[in-house]
N, C-alpha and C positions, 0 to 999 in steps of 0.2 A: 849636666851635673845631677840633676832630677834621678834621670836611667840608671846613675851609678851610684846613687843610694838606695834606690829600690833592689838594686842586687845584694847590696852590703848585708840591708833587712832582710831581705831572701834567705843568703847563706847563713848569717846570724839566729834564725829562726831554725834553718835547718839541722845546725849545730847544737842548739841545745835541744831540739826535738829527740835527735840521734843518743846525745848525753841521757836524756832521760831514759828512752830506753833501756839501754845498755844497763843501767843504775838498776830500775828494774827486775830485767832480767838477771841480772849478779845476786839481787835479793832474794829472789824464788831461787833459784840454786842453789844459796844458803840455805833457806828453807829446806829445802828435798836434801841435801847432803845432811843437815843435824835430823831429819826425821829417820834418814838410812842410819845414820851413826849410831839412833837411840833403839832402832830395829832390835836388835837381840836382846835386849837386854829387857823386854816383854816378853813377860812369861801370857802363852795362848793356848788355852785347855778348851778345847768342845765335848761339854759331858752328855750322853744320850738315855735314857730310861723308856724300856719297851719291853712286850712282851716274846717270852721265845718258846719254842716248842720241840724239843729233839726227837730225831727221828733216827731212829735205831732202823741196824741192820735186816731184822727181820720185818721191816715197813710198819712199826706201830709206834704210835705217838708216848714220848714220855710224859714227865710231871709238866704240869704250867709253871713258866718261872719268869720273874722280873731278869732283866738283863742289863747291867747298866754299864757303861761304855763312856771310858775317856781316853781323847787324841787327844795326841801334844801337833796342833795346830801351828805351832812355831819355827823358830831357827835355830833353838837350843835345848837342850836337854832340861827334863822337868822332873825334882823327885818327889813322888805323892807320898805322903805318910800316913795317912786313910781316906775312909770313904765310909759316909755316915747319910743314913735316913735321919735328914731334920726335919722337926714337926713341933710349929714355936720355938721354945726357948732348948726341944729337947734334941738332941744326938741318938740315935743310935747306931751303935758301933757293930759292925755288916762281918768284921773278921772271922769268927766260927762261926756265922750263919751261911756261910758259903755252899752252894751246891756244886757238885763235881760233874760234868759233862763230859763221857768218854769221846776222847779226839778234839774238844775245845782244848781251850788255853790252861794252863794247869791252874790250878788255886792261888788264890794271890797270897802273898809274903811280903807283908809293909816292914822299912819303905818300898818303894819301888821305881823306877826312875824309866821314862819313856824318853826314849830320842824321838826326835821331831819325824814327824809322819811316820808315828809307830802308836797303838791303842793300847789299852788293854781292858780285860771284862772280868763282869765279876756276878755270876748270876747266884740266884734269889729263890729258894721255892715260894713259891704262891702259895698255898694254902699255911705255909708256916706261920707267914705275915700277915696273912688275913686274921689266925689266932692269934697271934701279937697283939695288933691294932685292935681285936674285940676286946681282951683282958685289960689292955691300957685305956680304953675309951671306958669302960665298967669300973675303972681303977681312978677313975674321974685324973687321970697321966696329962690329958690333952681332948683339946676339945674337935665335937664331929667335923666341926667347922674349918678347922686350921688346915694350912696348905701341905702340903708333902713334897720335901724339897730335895736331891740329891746335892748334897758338900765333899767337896773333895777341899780337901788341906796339903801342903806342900813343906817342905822344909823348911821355908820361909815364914810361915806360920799365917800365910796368903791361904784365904778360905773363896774356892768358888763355887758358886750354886746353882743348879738348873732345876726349873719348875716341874714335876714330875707329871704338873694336870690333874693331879689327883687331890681329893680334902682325908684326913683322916678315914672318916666314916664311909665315905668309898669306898680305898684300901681294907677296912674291916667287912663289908658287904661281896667283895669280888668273889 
């Protein structure tokens, strides 16, 4: 009688061991199935800022120019409505400050909408900016100090921001 409750225990044990499991497991694939479900509907920009240097036909280097770069990282289509140098509380708004790169991407025309694994750029002359940021640093605009950020805005009216590494007074010294 002893033997044949020790089995009962046994299987009893091993039953709700199993249950537990199972339970489990069905919760974490809940989990992973609402995080695929909530997938697309994250919008996912990687914005880049660097510098670039074109090199023409005849092997000699053009202007210096910032270059600044955003992928739609995601599953869905993303429409940017600009792209603005933040520096504190200020915008500035990059649309006719455009430089033209013959054989780059043409000039941007906001809005503009990136399918997913597709960029687009938007380059910067250098020396333009560097007068900029002297006149607005002299114009007491913003201080030497403050960061230099790149903001892209979206139709959503969703603002995202990458660190450019640089303070003002950097950007006016370059």
């Amino acid at each position: 009688m002893n033997s044949s409750m020790d089995w009962n225990l046994f299987w009893t044990a091993f039953g709700a061991i199993g249950t537990t499991l199972g339970s489990l497991i069905t919760a974490i694939a809940v989990v992973f199935a609402v995080k695929q479900y909530r997938e697309p509907l994250v919008k996912r920009l990687k914005i880049g800022f660097t510098f670039a240097f074109p090199v023409y036909s005849d092997n000699h280097l053009g202007v210096d120019l910032f270059c600044i770069s955003v992928s739609n990282t995601g599953v869905r289509p993303i429409v940017v409505s600009n792209i603005y140098l933040n520096v504190g509380k200020k915008n500035l708004i990059l649309n006719d400050a455009q430089f033209f790169v013959p054989g780059a991407m043409p000039l941007l025309s906001f809005p503009v909408e990136i399918q997913p694994e597709q960029k687009i750029q938007m380059y910067l002359q250098v020396s333009k900016f560097t007068q900029i940021f002297k006149e607005m640093l002299n114009g007491n605009e913003f201080e030497k100090s403050e960061k230099v950020k790149v903001a892209v805005t979206d139709l959503t009216d969703d603002w995202h921001y990458h660190s450019t590494g640089y303070t003002a007074g950097e950007i006016a010294t370059l």
